[in-house]
N, C-alpha and C positions, 0 to 999 in steps of 0.2 A: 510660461511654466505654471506647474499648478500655486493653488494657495493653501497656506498651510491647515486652513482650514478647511477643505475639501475634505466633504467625507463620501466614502465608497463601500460599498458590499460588494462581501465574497463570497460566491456561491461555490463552495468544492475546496472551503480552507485546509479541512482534513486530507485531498488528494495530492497525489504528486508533486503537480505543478502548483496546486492553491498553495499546497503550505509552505512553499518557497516563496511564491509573490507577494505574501503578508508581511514577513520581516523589511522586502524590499520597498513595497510600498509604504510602511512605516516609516524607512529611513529616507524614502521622498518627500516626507513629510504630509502625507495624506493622513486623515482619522479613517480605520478601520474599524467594519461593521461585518462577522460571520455570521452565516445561517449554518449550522451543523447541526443532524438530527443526534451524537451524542459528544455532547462540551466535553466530557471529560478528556477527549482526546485531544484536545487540544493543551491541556495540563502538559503533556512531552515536549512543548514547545517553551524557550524561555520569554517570548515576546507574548503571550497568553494573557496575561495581566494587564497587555497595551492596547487590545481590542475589546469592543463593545460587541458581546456572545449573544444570540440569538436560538432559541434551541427549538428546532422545528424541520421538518420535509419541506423542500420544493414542491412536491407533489399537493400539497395542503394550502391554500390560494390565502386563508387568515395567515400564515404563516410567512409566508414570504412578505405578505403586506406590512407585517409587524417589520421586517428586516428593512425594507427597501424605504421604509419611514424617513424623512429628514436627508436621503442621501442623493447627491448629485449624478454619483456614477454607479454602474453595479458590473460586477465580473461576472459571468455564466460557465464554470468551469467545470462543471456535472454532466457526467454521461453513464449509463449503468454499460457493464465491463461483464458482465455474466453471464450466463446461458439463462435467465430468468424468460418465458416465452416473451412476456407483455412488457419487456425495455424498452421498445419504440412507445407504444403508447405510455408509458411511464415520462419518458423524452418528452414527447410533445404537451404531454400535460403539464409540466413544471416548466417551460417555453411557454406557452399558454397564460398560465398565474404570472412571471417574469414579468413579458408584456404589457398585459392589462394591469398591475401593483405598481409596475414601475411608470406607467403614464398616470395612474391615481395619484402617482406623490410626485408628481412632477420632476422625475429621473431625468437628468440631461443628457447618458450618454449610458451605451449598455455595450459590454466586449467581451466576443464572444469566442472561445475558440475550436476552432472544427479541427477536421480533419483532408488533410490534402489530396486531390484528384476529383476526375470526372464520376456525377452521378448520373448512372444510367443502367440500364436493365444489367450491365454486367457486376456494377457495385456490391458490393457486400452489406447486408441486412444494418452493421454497423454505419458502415461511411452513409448509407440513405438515410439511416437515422439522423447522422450531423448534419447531412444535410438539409432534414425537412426542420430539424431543430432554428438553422439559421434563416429560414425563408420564414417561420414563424415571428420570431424576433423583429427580421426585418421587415414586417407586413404590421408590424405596430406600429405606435405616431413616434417613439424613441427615438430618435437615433442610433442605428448600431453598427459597431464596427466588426469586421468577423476578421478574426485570424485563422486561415487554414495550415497546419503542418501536418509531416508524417512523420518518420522513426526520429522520436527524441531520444540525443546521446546525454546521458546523464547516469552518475551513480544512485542507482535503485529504481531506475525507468526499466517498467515491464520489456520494454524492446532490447533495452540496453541488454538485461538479465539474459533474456533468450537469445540474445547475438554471442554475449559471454560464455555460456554453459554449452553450446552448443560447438563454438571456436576449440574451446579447451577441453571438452569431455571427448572431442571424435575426430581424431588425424584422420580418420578416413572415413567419407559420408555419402547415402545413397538418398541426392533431395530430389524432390519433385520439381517442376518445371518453373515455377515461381522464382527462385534465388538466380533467376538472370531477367528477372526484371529490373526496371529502370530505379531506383530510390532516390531520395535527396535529402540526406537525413540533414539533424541541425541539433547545436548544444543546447541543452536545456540555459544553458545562461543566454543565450540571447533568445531565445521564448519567451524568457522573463524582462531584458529590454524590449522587445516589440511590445510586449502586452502594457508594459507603463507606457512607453510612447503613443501606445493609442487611446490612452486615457488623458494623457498630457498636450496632446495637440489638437486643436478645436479641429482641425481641416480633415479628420479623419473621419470622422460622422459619415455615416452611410458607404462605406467603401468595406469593399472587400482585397484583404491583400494575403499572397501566397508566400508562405517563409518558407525558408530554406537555405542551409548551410550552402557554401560555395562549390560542392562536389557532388555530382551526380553519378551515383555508382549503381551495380546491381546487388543482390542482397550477397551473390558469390564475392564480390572484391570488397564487401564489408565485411564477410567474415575473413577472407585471407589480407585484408589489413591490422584488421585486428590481431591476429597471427602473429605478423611483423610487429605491430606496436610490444606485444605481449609477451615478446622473445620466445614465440614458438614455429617449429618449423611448418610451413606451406601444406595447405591444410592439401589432401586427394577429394575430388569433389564430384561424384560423377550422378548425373542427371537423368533420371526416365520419369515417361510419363504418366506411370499409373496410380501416384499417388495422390489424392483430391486433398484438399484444402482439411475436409475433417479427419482424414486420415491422416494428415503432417501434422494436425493439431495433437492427438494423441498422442505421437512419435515425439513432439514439444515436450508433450504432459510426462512421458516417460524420462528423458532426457533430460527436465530442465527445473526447475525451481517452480516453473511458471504451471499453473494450473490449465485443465484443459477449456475451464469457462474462457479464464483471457486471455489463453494460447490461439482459442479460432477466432475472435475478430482482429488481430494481431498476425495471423495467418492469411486470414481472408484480405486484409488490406494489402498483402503483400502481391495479391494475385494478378494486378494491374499497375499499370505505372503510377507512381506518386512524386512527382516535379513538378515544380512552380513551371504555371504555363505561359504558353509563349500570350503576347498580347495582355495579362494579366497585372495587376499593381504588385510589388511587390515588398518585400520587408524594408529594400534600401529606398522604397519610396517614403517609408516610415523615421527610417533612421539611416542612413548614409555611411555609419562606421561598420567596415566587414566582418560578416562573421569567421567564429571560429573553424579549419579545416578541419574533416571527420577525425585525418589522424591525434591533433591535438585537442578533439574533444573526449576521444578516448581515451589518451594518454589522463588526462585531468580525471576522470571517471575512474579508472582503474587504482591513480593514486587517492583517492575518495574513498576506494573499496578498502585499500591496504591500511590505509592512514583509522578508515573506522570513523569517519566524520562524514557518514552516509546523512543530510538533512535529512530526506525526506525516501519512501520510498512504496513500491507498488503494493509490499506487505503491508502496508497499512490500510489499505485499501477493504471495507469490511465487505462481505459475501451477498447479492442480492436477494431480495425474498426472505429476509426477517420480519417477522411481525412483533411490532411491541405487547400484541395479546400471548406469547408466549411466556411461560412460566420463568420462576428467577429464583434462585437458590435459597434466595433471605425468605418466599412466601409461607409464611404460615401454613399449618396442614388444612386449614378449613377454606383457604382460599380457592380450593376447587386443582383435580387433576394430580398425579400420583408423581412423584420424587423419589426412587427408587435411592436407596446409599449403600457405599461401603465407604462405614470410618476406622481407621485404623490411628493409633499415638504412640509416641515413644519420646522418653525422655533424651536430651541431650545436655552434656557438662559444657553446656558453652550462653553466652549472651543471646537475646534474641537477634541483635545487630548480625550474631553470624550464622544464625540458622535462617534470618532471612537471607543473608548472600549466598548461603549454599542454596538453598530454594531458587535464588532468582535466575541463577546460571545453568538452568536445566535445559535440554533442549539444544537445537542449532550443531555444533561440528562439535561441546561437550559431548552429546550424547546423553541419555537419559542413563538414571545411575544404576539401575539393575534389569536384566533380561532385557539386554539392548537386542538381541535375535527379534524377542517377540514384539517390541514397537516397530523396528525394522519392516516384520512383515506385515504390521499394519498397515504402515506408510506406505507400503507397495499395495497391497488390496486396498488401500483408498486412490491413489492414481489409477490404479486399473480399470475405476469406476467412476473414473472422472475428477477424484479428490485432487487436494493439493499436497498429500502426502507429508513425508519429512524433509523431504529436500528443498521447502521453502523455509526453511531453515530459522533465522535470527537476527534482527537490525544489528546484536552489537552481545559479543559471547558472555557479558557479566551484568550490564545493566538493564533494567526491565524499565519502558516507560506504559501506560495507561494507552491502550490501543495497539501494542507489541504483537509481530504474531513470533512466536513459537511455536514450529512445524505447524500440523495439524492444529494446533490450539491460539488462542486469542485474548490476550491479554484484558480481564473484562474489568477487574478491581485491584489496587494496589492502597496499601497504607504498611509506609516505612514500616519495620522493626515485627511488625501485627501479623499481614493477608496479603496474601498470594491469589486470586481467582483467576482459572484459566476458563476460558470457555472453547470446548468444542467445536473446530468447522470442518470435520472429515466428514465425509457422506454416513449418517449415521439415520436410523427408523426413530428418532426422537432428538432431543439437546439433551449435553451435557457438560459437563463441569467438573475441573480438579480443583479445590481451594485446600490450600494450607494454610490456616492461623497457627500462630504463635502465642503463645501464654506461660510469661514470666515464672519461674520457679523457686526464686531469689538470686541473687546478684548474675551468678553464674551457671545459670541452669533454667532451661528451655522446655517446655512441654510443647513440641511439635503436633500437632493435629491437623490430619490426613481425612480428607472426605473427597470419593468420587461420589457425585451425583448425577442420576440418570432420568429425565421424563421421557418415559417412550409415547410413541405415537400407534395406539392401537395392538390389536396382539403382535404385531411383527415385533413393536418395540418391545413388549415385553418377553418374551421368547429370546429374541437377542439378548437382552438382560442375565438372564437365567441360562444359557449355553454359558455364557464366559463367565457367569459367577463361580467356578472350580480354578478358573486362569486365577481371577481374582486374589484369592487368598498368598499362594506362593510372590506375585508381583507387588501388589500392594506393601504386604507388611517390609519383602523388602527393602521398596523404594524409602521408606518412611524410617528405616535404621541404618539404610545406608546413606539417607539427606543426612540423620542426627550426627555420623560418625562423620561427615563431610566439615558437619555443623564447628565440631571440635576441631579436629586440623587447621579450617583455619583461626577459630580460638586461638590455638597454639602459636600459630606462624602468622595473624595478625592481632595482638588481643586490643588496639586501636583501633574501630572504622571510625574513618572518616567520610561523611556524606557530602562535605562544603566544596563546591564547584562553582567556576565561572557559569552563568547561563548565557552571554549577550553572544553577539556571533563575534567572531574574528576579522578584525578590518582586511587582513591579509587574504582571507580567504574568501570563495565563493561562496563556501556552505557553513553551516552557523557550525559552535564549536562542539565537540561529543566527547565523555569522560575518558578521559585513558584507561587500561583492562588493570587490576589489581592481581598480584599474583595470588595464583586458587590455586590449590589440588587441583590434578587433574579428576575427571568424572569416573565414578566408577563403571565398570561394564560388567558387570558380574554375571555370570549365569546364561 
């Protein structure tokens, strides 16, 4: 067993699967060391305070060196998810630093996790990727162990979400040839025993092993199980062949929560079989105790969904192809490059405590509080064009944490009772940004202050600015009196918030614990 003094790096704490294995690795009694290029996201988490933060890219070879400093083990849970061109070489370059940082500091052991099936000229641009990723690891002096899977069952796994939306938005479906392929999906809880066990057992070094849940199904008998788990009737499911891998990705993109960046490598893996193969090591060579069957990893997932104790999920997941040389709402005018605003304020008769709750509950199956039509049709011209729309909705309908998406937007700054910053990720010709602060009026009274900000990128950006500045006027000033009057109701009907919550996880449960919803007005839809 390990010692309690092992200390380990996380490469990918902020993803899916990282930010679940940090609490668990913690409670194995490992020291936790993250590289995330932004900490603040990890503030969402209540174990945040028990690791040693690192704030840097993979990509950046000082960077990782700093991270992989003093540590025994390192996790490699990073893969870009997007339609960015240059993600393979992005891949191999943060594989690359890994290797060479973590033999500088004398790493004893690196685990890695890919993705399941053969690489070969029929592979998708993705799975080649994990794959050259693991052959560079393993071509180091490290030791490394590679875990391969395919569809993780878990609440707020991108697979999960698009097996979900797709079961229950369409009793009747025309899929392309793919969903009778082979799968062998597995619960995210035992992703996360395998990955300790192969940290925790010396004999794993250099081995490669294939996980996978105990049911090998096609993508059609996971979604009409799901069906059954879900208590809904037996989905119609009929099959031709003309639809290609980016044309079901779109059909995703329409359909699902899930964007079309990480709809096609999520599509395209489906296009081949993904089963632990014959001849192969495998999870029980890892650990022996069986895994969970698809049915009951879906049942647990689904109640995950209802219960609203989502840990972790694929919305957090930030958009590739940011640059930290882009502009930030707080710059000064002489910093260089034009910020384009509409501010709008209005008082409200109520505490800041509740003009931040109406603010923070914007967004997701709320709805936005006036001219719900015209963000509607946003959300749909930004899927149409690849975005992620409004149908990626909201971890959780009343609390906002630091790295939140709401719909289209991205939760960039939070401070209690003060600021709201959303930031912008629908396909837009510049960034932008909703931030509402808050400023006291006396005891019971709120001055709500409304700023969209816009940096266009060249004349398209601004041209696009100035068409919707005529929208502007009637949506804005509503939204900003229809928050204040949200503001007061619940003034009225709660004049206590209360912010004090457990943060640790639940010994009972798999997933750490999430606030219960507080009764709100419902959101307004005016107009």
């Amino acid at each position: 067993m390990n010692s309690p003094q092992k200390t380990v790096c996380v490469l990918g704490a902020t993803g899916y699967v990282g930010g679940r294995l940090v609490p668990r690795l913690l409670e194995a009694g490992y020291r936790v060391r993250c590289l995330v290029r932004s900490p603040e996201k990890l503030a969402q988490h209540g174990w945040h305070d028990r690791v040693d933060v690192v704030a840097g890219d993979a990509t950046v070879a000082e960077d990782v060196a700093a991270a992989v400093e003093g540590c025994e083990g390192v996790y490699h849970l990073i893969h870009q998810m997007g339609t960015a061109d240059d993600f393979a070489s992005a891949d191999r370059r943060a594989a690359d630093h890994v290797a060479a940082c973590a033999e500088a500091a004398g790493v004893k052991r690196i685990v890695y996790l890919g993705g399941l099936g053969e690489v070969d000229e029929d592979s998708s641009a993705h799975l080649a990727s994990r794959g050259e990723v693991a052959d560079v690891l393993k071509e180091g002096t490290v030791p490394t162990t590679v875990l391969r899977a395919a569809v993780i069952i878990g609440s707020g796994s991108a697979s999960f979400e698009m097996l979900r939306h797709l079961t229950e938005k369409l009793p009747f479906m025309v899929c392309p040839r793919w969903v009778d392929t082979r799968v062998q999906p597995i619960a995210i809880r035992d992703v996360l025993r395998y990955l300790i066990a192969a940290m925790d057992t010396e004999d794993t070094a250099g081995h490669d092993y294939d996980i996978g849940g105990p049911d090998v199904l096609t993508y059609r008998d996971m979604m009409q199980r799901y069906a059954a788990v879900a208590g809904l009737r037996k989905r119609a499911i009929l099959t031709v062949p003309a639809l290609t891998p980016t044309l079901s990705s779109y059909w995703v993109n329409v359909v699902t929560p899930v964007p079309f960046g990480l709809a096609k490598p999520l599509v395209q893996s489906l296009s081949v079989d993904v089963v632990v193969r014959d001849g192969r090591e495998t999870g029980q060579d890892l650990d022996p105790e069986p895994c969970l069957p698809y049915e009951t990893a879906v049942r647990l997932a689904l109640q995950r969904v209802a219960d609203r104790e989502v840990e972790t999920s694929w919305r957090e997941a930030g958009l590739a192809g940011r640059s930290p040389a882009e502009p930030y709402p707080g710059d000064p005018e002489w910093s260089g490059g034009v910020l384009l605003r509409d501010v709008r304020s209005e008082t409200a008769n109520a505490s800041a405590a509740a003009v931040y709750d109406a603010v923070s509950r914007i967004g997701g199956d709320r709805g936005w509080p006036t001219h719900m039509w015209a963000w509607t049709m946003r959300g749909w011209l930004d899927r149409l064009v690849g975005g992620v729309g409004l149908r990626r909705g909201r971890r959780d309908p009343v609390e906002l944490r630091p790295g939140d998406a709401v719909d289209f937007w991205r939760v960039e700054a939070l401070a209690r009772d003060r600021l709201v910053r959303l930031r912008a990720e629908m396909r837009l010709p510049g960034d932008a940004w909703l931030e509402f602060r808050l400023e006291p009026d006396g005891p019971e009274r709120t001055v709500l202050h409304q700023r969209a900000l816009f940096a266009p990128r060249g004349l398209i950006g601004r041209l696009y600015w100035w068409v919707l500045v005529p929208f502007h006027g009637p949506i804005f000033t509503s939204m900003v009196r229809s928050l204040a009057r949200d503001a007061e109701e619940i003034q009225a009907t709660s004049p206590a918030t209360s912010t004090d919550a457990p943060t640790g996880p639940d010994e009972d449960h798999d997933e750490a614990w999430s606030p219960p919803a507080r009764d709100l007005p419902p959101a307004r839809r005016a107009g």
